[in-house]
FIROTOR-110036 format. One record per residue (C-alpha): residue in three letters; x negated, y, z. Coordinates in steps of 0.2 Angstrom, whole numbers, padded with zeros to 4 digits, always signed. Layout:
! residues N
AlaXYZ
...
This chain:
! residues 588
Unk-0348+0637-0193
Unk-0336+0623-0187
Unk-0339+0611-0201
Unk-0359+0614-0197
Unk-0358+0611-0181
Unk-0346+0596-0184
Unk-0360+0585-0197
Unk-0372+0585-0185
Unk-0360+0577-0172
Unk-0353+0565-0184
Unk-0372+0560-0192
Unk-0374+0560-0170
Unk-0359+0546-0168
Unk-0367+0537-0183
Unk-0383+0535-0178
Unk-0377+0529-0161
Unk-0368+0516-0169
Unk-0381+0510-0178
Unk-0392+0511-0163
Unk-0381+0499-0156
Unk-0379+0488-0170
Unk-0398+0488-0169
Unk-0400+0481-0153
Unk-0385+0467-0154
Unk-0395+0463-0168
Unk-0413+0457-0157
Unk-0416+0441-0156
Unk-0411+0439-0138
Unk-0394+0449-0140
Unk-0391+0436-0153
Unk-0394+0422-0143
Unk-0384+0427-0129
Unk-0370+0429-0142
Unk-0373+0411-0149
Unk-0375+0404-0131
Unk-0358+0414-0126
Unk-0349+0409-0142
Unk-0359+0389-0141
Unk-0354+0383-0122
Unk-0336+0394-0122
Unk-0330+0382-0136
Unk-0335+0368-0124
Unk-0329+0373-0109
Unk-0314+0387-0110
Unk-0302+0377-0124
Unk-0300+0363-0117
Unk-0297+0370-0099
Unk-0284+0381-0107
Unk-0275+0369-0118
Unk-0272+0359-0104
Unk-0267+0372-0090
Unk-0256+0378-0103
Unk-0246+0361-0108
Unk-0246+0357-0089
Unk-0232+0372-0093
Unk-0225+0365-0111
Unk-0214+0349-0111
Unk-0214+0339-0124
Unk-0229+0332-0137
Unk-0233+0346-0145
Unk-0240+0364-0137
Unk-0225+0373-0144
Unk-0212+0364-0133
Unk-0200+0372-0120
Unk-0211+0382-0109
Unk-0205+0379-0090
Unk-0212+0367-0076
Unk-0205+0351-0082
Unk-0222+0343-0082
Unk-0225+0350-0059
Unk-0206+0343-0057
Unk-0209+0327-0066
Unk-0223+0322-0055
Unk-0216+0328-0041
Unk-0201+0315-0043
Unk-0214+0302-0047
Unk-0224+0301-0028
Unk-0233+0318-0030
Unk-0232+0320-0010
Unk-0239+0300-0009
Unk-0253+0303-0023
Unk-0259+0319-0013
Unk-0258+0307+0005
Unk-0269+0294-0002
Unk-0282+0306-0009
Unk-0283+0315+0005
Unk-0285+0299+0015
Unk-0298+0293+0002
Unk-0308+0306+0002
Unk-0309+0311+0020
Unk-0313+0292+0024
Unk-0328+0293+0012
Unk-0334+0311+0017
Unk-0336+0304+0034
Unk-0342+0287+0032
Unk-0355+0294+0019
Unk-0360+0310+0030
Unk-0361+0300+0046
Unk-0372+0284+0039
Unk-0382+0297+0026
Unk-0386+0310+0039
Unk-0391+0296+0051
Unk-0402+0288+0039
Unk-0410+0306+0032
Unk-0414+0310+0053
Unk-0422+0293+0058
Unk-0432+0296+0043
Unk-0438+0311+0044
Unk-0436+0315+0064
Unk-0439+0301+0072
Unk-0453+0285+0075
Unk-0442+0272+0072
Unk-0451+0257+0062
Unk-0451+0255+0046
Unk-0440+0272+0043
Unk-0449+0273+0025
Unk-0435+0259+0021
Unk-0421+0272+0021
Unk-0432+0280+0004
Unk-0429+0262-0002
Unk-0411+0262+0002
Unk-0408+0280-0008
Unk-0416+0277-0023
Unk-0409+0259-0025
Unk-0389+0267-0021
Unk-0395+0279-0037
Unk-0402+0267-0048
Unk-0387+0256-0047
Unk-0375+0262-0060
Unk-0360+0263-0051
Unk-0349+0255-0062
Unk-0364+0238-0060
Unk-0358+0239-0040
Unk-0339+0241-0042
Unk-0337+0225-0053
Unk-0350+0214-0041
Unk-0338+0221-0026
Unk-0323+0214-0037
Unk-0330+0198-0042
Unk-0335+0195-0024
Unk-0320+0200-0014
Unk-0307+0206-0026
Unk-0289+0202-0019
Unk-0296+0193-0006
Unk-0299+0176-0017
Unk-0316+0181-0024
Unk-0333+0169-0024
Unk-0340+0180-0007
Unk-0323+0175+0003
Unk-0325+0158-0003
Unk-0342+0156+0002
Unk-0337+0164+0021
Unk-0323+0155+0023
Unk-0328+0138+0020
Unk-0344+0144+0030
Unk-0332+0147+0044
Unk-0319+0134+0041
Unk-0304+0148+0041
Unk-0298+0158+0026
Unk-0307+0175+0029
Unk-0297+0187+0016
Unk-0310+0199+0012
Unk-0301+0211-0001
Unk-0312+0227-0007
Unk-0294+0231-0017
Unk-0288+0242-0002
Unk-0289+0257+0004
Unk-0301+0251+0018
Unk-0310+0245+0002
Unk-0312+0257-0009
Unk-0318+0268+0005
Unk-0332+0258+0009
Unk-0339+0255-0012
Unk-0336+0275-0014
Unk-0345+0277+0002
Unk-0360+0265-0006
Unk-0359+0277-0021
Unk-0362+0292-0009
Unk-0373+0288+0004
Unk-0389+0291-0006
Unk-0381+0307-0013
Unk-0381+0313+0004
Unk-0397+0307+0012
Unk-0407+0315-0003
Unk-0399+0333+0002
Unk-0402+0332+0020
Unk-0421+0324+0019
Unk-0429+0341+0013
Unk-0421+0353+0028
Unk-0425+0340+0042
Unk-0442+0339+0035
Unk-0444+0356+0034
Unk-0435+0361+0051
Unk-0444+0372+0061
Unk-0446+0361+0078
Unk-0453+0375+0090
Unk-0434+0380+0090
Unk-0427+0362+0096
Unk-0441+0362+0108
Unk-0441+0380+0116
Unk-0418+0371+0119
Unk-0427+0357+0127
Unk-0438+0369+0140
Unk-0424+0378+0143
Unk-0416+0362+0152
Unk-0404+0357+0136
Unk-0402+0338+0134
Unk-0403+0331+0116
Unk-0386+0330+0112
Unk-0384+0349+0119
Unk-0401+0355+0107
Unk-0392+0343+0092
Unk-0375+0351+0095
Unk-0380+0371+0100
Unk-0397+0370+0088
Unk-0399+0358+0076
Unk-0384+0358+0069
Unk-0377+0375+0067
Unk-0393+0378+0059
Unk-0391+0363+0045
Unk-0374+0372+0041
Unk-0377+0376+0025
Unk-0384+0357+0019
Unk-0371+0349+0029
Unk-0357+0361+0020
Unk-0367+0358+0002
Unk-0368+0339+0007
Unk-0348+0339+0013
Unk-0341+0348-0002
Unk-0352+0338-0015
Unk-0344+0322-0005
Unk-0328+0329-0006
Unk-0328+0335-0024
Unk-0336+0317-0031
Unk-0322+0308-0021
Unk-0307+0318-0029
Unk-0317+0314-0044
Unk-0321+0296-0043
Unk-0315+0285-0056
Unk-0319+0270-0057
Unk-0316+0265-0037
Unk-0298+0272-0040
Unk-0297+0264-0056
Unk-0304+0247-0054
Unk-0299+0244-0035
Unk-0285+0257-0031
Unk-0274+0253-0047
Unk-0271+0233-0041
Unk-0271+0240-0024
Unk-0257+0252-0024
Unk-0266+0266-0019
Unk-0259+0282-0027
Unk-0278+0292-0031
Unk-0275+0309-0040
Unk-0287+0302-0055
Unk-0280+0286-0058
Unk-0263+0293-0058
Unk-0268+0302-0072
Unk-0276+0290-0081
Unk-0261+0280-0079
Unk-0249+0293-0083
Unk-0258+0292-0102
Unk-0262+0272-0104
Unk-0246+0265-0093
Unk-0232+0269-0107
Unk-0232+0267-0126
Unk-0227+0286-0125
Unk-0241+0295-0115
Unk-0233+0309-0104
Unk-0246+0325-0109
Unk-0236+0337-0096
Unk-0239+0327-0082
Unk-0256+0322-0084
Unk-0259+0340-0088
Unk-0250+0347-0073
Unk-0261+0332-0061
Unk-0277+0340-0069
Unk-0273+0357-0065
Unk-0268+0354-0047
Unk-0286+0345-0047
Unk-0294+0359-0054
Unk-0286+0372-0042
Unk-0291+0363-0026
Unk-0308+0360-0032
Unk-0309+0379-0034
Unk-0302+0380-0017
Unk-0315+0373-0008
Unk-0330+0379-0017
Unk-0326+0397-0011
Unk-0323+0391+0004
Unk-0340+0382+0004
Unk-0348+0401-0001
Unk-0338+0410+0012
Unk-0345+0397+0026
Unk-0362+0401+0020
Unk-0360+0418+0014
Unk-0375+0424+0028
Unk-0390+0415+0026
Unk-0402+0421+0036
Unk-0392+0416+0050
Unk-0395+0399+0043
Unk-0415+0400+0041
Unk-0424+0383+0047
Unk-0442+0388+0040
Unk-0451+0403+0048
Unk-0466+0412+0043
Unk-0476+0403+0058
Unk-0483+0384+0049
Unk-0477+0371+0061
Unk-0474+0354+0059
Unk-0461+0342+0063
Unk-0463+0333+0077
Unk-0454+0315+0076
Unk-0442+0312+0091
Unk-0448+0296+0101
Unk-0434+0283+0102
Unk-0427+0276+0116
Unk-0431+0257+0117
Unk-0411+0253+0116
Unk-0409+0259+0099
Unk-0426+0259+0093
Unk-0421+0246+0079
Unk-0404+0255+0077
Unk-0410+0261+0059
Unk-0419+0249+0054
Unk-0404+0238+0057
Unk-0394+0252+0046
Unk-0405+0252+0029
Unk-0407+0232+0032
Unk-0386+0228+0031
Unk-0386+0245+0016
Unk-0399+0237+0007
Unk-0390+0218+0008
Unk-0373+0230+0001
Unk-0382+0237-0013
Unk-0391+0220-0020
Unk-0377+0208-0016
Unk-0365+0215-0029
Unk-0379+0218-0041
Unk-0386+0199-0038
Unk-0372+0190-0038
Unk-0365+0200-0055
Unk-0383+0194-0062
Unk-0378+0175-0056
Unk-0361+0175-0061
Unk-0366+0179-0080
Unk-0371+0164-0082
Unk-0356+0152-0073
Unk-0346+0143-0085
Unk-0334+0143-0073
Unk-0334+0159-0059
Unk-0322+0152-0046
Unk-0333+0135-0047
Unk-0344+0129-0034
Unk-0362+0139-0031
Unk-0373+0126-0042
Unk-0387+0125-0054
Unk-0374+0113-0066
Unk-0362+0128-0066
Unk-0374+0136-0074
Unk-0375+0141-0097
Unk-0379+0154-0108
Unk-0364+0153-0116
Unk-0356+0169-0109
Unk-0371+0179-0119
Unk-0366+0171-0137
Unk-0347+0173-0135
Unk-0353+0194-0128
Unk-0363+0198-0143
Unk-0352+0187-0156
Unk-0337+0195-0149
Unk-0329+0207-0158
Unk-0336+0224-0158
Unk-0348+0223-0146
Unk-0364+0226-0160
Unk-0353+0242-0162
Unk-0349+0248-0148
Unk-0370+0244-0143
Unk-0374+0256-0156
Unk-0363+0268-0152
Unk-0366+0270-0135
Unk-0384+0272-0139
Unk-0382+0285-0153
Unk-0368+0295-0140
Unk-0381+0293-0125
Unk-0396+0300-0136
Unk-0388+0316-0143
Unk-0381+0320-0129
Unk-0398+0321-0122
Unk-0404+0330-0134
Unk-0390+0341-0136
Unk-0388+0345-0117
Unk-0407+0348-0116
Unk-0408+0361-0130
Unk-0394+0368-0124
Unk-0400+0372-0106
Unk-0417+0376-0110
Unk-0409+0393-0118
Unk-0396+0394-0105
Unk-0408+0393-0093
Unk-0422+0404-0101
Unk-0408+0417-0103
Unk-0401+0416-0085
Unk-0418+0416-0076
Unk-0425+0431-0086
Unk-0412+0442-0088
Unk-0398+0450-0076
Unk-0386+0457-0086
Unk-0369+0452-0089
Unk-0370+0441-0105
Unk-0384+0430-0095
Unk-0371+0429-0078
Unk-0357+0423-0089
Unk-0369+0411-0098
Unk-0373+0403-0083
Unk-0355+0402-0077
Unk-0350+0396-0093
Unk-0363+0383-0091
Unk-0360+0379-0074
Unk-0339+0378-0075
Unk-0337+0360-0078
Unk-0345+0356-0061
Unk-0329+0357-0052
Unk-0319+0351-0064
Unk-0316+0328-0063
Unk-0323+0321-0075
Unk-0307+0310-0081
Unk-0300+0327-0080
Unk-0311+0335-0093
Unk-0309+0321-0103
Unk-0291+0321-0105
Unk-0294+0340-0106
Unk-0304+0336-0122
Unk-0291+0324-0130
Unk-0280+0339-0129
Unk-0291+0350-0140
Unk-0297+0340-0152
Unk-0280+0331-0153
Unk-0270+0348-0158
Unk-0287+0356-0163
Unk-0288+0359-0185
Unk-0305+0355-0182
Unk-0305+0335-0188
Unk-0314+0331-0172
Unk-0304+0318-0166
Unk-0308+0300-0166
Unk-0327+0303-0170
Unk-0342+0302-0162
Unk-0345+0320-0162
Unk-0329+0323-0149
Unk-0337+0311-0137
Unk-0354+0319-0139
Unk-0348+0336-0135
Unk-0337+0329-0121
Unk-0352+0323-0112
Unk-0364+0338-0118
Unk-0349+0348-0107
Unk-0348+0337-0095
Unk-0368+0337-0090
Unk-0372+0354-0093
Unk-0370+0358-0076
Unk-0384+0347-0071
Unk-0394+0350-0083
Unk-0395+0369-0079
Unk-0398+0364-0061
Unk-0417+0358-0067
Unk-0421+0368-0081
Unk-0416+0385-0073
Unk-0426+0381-0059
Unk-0440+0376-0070
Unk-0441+0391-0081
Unk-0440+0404-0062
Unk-0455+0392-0057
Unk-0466+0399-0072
Unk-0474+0416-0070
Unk-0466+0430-0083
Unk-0486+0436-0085
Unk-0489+0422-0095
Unk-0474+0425-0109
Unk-0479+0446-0106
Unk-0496+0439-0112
Unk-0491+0430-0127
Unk-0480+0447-0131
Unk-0495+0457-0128
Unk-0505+0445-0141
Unk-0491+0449-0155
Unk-0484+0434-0153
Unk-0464+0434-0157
Unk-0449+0430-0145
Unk-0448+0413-0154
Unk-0468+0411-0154
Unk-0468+0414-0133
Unk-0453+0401-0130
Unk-0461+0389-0144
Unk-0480+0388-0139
Unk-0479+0394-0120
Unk-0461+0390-0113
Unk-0458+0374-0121
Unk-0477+0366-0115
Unk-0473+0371-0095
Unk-0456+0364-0095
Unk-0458+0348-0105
Unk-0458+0339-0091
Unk-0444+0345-0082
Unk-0435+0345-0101
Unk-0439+0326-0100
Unk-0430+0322-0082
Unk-0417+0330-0088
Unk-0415+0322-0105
Unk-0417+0305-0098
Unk-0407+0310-0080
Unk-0393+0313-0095
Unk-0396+0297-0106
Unk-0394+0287-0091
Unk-0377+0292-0087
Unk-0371+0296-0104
Unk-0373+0278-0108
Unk-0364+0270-0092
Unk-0352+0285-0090
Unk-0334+0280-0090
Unk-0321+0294-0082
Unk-0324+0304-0098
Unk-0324+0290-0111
Unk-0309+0281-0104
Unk-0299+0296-0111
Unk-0309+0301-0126
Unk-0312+0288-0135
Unk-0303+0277-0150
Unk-0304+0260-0158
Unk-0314+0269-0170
Unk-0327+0272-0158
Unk-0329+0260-0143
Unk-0342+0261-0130
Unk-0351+0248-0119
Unk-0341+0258-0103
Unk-0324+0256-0110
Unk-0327+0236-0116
Unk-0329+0234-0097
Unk-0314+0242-0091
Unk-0304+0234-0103
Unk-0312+0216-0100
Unk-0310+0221-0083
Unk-0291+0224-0086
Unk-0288+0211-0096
Unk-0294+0198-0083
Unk-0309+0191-0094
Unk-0322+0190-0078
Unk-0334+0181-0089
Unk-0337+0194-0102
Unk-0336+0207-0088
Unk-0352+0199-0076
Unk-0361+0198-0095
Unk-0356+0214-0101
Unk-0362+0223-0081
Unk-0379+0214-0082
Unk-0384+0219-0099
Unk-0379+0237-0095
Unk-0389+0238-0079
Unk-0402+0228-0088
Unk-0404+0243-0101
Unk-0403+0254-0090
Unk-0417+0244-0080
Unk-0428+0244-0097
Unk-0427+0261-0102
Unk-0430+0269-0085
Unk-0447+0258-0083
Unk-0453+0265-0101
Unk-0448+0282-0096
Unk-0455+0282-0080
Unk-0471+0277-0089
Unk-0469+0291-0099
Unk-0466+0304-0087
Unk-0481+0299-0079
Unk-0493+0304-0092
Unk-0483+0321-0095
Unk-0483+0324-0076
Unk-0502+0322-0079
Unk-0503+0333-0092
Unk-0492+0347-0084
Unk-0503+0346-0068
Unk-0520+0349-0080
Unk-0510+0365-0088
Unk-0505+0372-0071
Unk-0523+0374-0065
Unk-0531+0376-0082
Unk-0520+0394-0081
Unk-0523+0398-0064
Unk-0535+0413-0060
C-alpha cells in the first residue's frame, strides 16, 4: 500500500519538474536567460575583478590579499586628490546649475527678447564634441601663452596670462560641457509648471523671490536633484578636462589620477588604480540613494494638475530685461570661439605666428593622412563606432521589450543589469575592462571586439533610457492582436514591435555612433597599438606637444561628426514621417 501510494508521488515530483523545465523552455524565459547571461558578462566581471584587486597586491589576481593598494594611495595625496575633486566638482555643479537654470527659466518663463536663443545655445554645447572644445580652449589659452592671450594682450598693450590649465579653468570648460545638460532637464518642468500656484503666492502678498523660494523651487526638487546629481556624477567622471588641463595643471582629479597611476611608470600600479575606481564607484552609489531618498514622495512634488492651464511668461523688469540675452550671446561666443579657431589653426604653418592669410597651407592635412597609422586608426574608429551601434541597439531593444512587459524578477534584474554602468566613470570602466580581458582566457585583449564590448557596456545605460520608454509608449492591444492572429512571440516583435520603434531604434543607434566615435575615457585604457582610434591619436598628439596634427586631427573629427549628423538627421526625417503615418493609420 505504501509503495502504491508512493509512485504516484514520485510520477507527481516528475511531472512538476518537467512542468518547469517546460516553461524555462518558452521563448521569453530563454530570452530573459540569454539577456541575464549576455549583459552580466558585460557588466559584473569587470566590476568584480577590479574591486577584488583593489584588495590583491601585486600583477597578478592571486597576490597577497590585504589593503596594500587603499595604503599606497593614501601615501600618494589621496587626501589632496579627494580635495581637488570635490572642489572641481562642486565649482561646476554650481556654475552649470546656476547659468543652465537661469537660461531654461528666461526661456520658458519669462518675455525676454530673443529667449528662443537659449535653444540655440543648448543644442550647440551638445553638438560640440567635447573633446573639439577642450583642445580649442588649449590652443587658445593653454599655459597662459596660447594664440587668444596673444591676441588680448597686444590688444591691451599688457601681458594678460589667460590659462584654461587651472582649477579656475577647468571649471569653466567642464561647465561649457554641462550647461546644456542641464538646461535641457529643467526646460520640460518649467514649461509644464502649473502657474495658478505661483500666482495664487503672489495674491496672497508674496514678493517674487518669496513665491521662487517657498513655491517654485521646492516644487522643481526632483529636476533640480536629477539636474545636481547628473552634474555631480559627469564631473567625478570627466576625463578629458582632468586629463588634458588638470594633469599640466597640477590638479590632483580622482580620474586622471588613475589614468596616471597606469601610463606614468613603465610598471602600471593595478592595486592602486583599482582601489581609486572603487572608492569612485562607492561614492557614486552614495549619492544616487541619496538622490532617490530626496525624491522618494513624489506627489509632494507634482507641477502639472488635472486643471489645463498655461504658463504665463513673467514680464521683466526693464534693468535686466536683456540680462539673458546678454547670457546666451557671451555662451554662444564660448562655444564657437574654440571650435573656430581650432578650424583656423589647422591650417597655420606656424600656430604661435601672426593671425594672417600668408600663415596659411594645407600642409598639416598631407602630414595627418600620410602619417603613421592614421588610415588605421580611421577605419577603426569607424568599424568600433558602427557595432557598437548596432550591438547596443539590439541589445536594448530586448532589454527594454522585456523590462516594459513584464514585472518579474528576471525582467527587474535585466534592467538593473542594463542600467549598472550609469554610475560607474567611464575611465573607470575602462580600466575595469583591461582587467578582464587582461587575466580573462578569453583571447580578447588587444582586439577590436574588447573595445566594442567596452563601449556596448558603457552605453547601455542610455540606450535603455529611449527604447524602454519607446516600447511602454506602444499599447500592448496591438502585440495581443498579432497573438490572437497566430502570429508567434518572434512574428509580434518582428512585424509589429520593430516597425513602431524604428525610429526611436534610430536615435539611439546614431545618439550611440556619435559618441562611440569621439569617446575617449574608455578608449584611453582599452586600447593597444594594435588598435588605435581617432580619440587616442589626439590625446597622444595632444601629449606629445604636436599642436599641428592636433588642430587637424579635432576638425576632421568634428567634421564627421558634422557629416554624419546632417545625413542622419535627413534620414530621421522621413522615418519620423513614416512613424507619424503608422500612429494614426492604427488608431480607432
Amino acid at each position: 500500500m505504501a509503495r502504491a501510494q508512493a509512485a504516484p508521488s514520485g510520477a507527481g515530483a516528475g511531472q512538476a519538474v518537467l512542468g518547469r523545465l517546460a516553461a524555462l523552455a518558452r521563448p521569453r524565459n530563454l530570452l530573459n536567460l540569454a539577456l541575464l547571461l549576455v549583459l552580466g558578462y558585460l557588466v559584473l566581471p569587470p566590476l568584480v575583478v577590479m574591486v577584488w584587486k583593489s584588495f590583491v597586491d601585486g600583477t597578478s589576481l592571486d597576490g597577497a590579499f590585504g589593503l596594500a593598494g587603499y595604503r599606497s594611495i593614501a601615501g600618494a595625496g589621496l587626501g589632496s586628490a579627494t580635495a581637488d575633486t570635490l572642489v572641481f566638482a562642486a565649482g561646476t555643479t554650481v556654475v552649470s546649475l546656476v547659468v543652465g537654470t537661469a537660461l531654461a527659466w528666461s526661456a520658458a518663463r519669462t518675455d525676454a527678447p530673443l529667449r528662443g536663443l537659449a535653444y540655440v545655445v543648448g543644442f550647440l554645447g551638445l553638438a560640440v564634441p567635447g573633446i573639439v572644445n577642450v583642445v580649442g580652449w588649449v590652443l587658445l589659452f593653454g599655459n597662459g601663452h596660447g594664440q587668444g592671450d596673444t591676441v588680448l594682450s597686444d590688444w591691451l598693450g599688457v601681458h594678460v596670462g589667460i590659462s584654461v590649465e587651472s582649477m579656475p579653468g577647468m571649471v569653466f570648460v567642464e561647465s561649457l560641457l554641462t550647461i546644456p545638460l542641464v538646461f535641457f532637464l529643467m526646460i520640460g518642468p518649467m514649461q509644464a509648471f502649473d502657474s495658478s500656484l505661483e500666482e495664487a503666492g503672489a495674491v496672497h502678498g508674496a514678493r517674487d523671490l518669496a513665491v521662487l523660494r517657498r513655491i517654485t523651487a521646492p516644487l522643481l526638487l526632483p529636476t533640480l536633484a536629477s539636474a545636481t546629481l547628473l552634474v555631480v556624477i559627469r564631473s567625478i567622471q570627466a576625463f578629458e578636462v582632468p586629463v588634458l588641463l588638470g594633469v599640466p595643471a597640477k590638479a590632483d582629479i580622482f580620474t586622471a589620477r588613475l589614468y596616471e597611476t597606469l601610463h606614468g611608470s613603465l610598471l602600471p600600479d593595478y592595486s592602486g588604480a583599482a582601489s581609486y575606481g572603487t572608492i569612485l564607484v562607492v561614492a557614486l552609489l552614495v549619492l544616487v540613494s541619496l538622490e532617490n531618498r530626496l525624491t522618494r514622495d513624489a506627489r509632494k512634488y507634482a507641477v502639472v494638475t488635472g486643471r489645463a492651464t498655461a504658463p504665463r511668461p513673467h514680464r521683466t523688469r526693464p534693468a535686466v530685461r536683456y540680462l539673458p540675452l546678454l547670457l546666451n550671446a557671451v555662451l554662444l561666443v564660448c562655444y564657437l570661439l574654440p571650435t573656430c579657431y581650432l578650424l583656423y589653426s589647422s591650417f597655420e604653418r606656424n600656430l604661435t605666428g601672426p593671425l594672417s592669410l600668408h600663415n596659411l597651407t594645407l600642409d598639416n592635412y598631407s602630414s595627418l593622412w600620410s602619417s603613421n597609422g592614421f588610415t588605421r586608426a580611421v577605419a577603426d574608429t569607424l568599424v568600433v563606432a558602427a557595432g557598437t551601434s548596432v550591438v547596443t541597439v539590439v541589445l536594448t531593444l530586448l532589454a527594454g521589450w522585456v523590462a516594459a512587459r513584464s514585472g518579474s524578477r528576471p525582467a527587474r534584474l535585466v534592467n538593473l543589469l542594463a542600467n549598472a554602468p550609469l554610475v560607474v566613470p567611464g575611465v573607470v570602466f575602462g580600466f575595469a575592462i583591461l582587467l578582464f580581458y587582461l587575466f580573462s582566457p578569453i583571447p580578447l585583449f588587444g582586439t577590436l571586439w574588447a573595445i566594442v564590448l567596452a563601449f556596448v557596456a558603457l552605453y547601455l545605460p542610455y540606450g535603455m533610457r529611449t527604447m524602454r520608454p519607446a516600447i511602454v509608449g506602444i499599447s500592448t492591444e496591438l502585440e495581443e492582436a498579432g497573438r490572437i492572429a497566430g502570429a508567434s512571440e518572434t512574428g509580434v516583435v518582428r512585424r509589429i514591435l520593430l516597425p513602431l520603434v524604428a525610429p526611436s531604434a534610430l536615435g539611439t543607434g546614431l545618439f550611440v555612433f556619435f559618441n562611440a566615435f569621439r569617446e575617449l575615457a574608455v578608449a584611453a585604457l582599452v586600447i593597444t597599438a594594435a588598435t588605435p582610434l581617432l580619440s587616442t591619436k589626439l590625446l597622444d598628439a595632444l601629449v606629445n606637444g604636436d599642436l599641428t596634427v592636433v588642430s587637424a586631427l579635432g576638425t576632421f573629427i568634428m567634421a564627421v561628426s558634422l557629416v554624419v549628423g546632417a545625413l542622419a538627421f535627413r534620414l530621421v526625417g522621413f522615418r519620423r514621417g513614416a512613424s507619424q503615418l503608422t500612429k494614426e493609420v492604427g488608431q480607432p
